[in-house]
N, C-alpha and C positions, 0 to 999 in steps of 0.2 A: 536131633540128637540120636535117632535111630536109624541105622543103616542111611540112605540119601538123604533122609527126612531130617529136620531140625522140629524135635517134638518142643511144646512148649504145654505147660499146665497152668492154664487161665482158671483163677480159684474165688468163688464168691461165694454169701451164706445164701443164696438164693440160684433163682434160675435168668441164665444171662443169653440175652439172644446175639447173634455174633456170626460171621460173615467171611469168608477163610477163601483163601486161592484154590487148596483141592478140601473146602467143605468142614464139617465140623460134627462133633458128638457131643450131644449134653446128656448128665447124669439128672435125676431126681434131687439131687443134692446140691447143687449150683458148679459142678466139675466140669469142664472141660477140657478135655485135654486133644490138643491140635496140631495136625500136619503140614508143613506148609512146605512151595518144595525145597530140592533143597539150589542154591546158588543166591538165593533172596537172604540179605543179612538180617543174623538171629538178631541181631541190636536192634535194629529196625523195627523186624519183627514184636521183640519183646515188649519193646518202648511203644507199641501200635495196643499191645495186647492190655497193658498196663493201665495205659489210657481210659480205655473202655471199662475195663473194673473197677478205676480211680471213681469216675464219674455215674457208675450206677453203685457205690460203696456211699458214694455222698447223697445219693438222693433216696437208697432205700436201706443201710445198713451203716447211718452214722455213728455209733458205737463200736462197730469194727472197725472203719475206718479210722476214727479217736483213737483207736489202740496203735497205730502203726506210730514206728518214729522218724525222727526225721532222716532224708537220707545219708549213706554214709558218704565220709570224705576219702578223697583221693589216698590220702593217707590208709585209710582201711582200707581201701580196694588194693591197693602195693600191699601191705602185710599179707593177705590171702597169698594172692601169689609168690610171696615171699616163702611163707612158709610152704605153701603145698610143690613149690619147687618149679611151676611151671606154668604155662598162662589156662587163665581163669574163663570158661566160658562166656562170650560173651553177653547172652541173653541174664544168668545169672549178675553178672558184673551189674547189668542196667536193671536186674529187681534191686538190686542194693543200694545202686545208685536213688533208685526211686523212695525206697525206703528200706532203710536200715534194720530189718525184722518188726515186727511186733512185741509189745508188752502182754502178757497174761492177767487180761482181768474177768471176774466172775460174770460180768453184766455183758460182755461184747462178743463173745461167742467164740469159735475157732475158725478164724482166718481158711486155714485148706480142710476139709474135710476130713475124717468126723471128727479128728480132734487135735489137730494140730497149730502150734503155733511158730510163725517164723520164725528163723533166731536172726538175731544183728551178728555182723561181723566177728566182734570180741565173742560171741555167745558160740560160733559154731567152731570158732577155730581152739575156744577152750573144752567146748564138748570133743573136739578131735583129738586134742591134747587127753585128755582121760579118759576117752576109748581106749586110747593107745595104748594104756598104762593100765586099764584095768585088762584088757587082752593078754599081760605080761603075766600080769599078777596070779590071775586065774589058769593061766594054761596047765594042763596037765601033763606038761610032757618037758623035758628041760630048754632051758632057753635057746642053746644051739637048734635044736632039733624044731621049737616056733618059729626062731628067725627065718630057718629053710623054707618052714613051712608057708609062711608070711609071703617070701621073697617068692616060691613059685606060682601063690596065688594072684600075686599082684602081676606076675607076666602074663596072667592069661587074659583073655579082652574083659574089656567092661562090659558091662549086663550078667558076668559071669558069677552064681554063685560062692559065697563062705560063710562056713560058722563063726571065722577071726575078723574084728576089726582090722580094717587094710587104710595104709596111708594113704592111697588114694581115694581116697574116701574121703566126701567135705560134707559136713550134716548142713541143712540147713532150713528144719523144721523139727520141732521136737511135741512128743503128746506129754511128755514129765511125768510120764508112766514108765519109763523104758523104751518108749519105738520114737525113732527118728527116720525124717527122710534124708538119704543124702544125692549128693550126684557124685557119680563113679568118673574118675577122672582117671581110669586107665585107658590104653591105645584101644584101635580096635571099632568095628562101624557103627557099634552105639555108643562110643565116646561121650560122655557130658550127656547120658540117661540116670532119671532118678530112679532109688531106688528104696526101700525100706528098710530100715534092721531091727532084728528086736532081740531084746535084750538076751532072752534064754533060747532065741532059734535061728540068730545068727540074719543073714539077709535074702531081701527077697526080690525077686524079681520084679512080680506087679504086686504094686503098693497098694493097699486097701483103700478105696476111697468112695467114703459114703452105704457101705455096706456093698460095693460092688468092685470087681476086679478091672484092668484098665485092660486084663485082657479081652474081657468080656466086648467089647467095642467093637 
């Protein structure tokens, strides 16, 4: 998702050992997040990557894994697209495919580091929906004058900072604090990179994860 790179973010509540074409970084927190190059498909990729955290989720963090649902249907994977207007990365496609977000419970922990939990389909494209509308509501400047504003932020490439919710914008992680991760589906060589947003500082580039930056890597 990064420049030639197809980043991918293998997320467990522990630490996961793992095996990558150009190599890997683990976090103290179970994070990894991975390069592989680019021409090798992210489906593949994903569905490789999946695999591996399905199968150490089940032997050392079954309560996390209980939390996940089941995956989403063909039906919800066409709505995304449907709505964000244009196709869906693929690696993301096959986390949904594989499962449907997570449920929020007290006893299973947070799925991505430190505190977040996936959302399912309906869950990210209704939190899109009321980004959207709470970005209207609050604006301090008149509607003409955000639409502009909106409309110039979203031509500039993805990875690119704003304090506005932007339609290109698909959440699909939330802490139910305020911060969500989304992935940035505008044009541009980080295309389909995620990113952070929160609520009173708008978004961020590298996402907190574990008490550490992914710049830091």
């Amino acid at each position: 998702m990064m420049g030639g790179c197809s980043l991918q973010l293998a997320v467990t509540c522990g630490s996961v050992q793992s095996h990558m074409e150009q190599g890997s970084r683990r976090l103290s927190g179970g994070t990894i997040w991975r390069w592989t190059m680019s021409g090798v498909p992210r489906a593949a990729v994903a569905d490789a990557a999946i695999g591996r955290i399905d199968r150490w989720l089940r032997q050392h963090a079954p309560r996390v894994r209980a939390a996940l649902r089941p995956p989403a249907s063909e039906q919800d994977l066409a709505a995304v697209e449907e709505a964000v207007d244009q196709p869906v990365p693929s690696d993301l496609l096959s986390w949904w495919s594989d499962a449907n977000g997570a449920s929020p419970q007290a006893d299973s922990g947070s799925l991505v580091p430190p505190s977040f939990v996936p959302y399912s389909v309906a869950d990210a494209l209704r939190s899109r929906r009321t980004s959207m509308e709470v970005a209207r509501q609050i604006a301090p400047i008149p509607i003409a004058e955000l639409e502009a504003f909106i409309s110039s932020h979203s031509s500039r490439p993805a990875g690119t900072r704003c304090e506005t919710w932007l339609p290109a914008w698909l959440p699909i992680a939330s802490d139910h604090g305020g911060a969500h991760l989304f992935v940035d589906l505008r044009s541009g060589r980080r295309h389909g990179c995620v990113m952070q947003f929160y609520r009173d500082m708008g978004a961020a580039a590298n996402p907190e994860m574990g008490g550490r930056r992914r710049d830091a890597l």
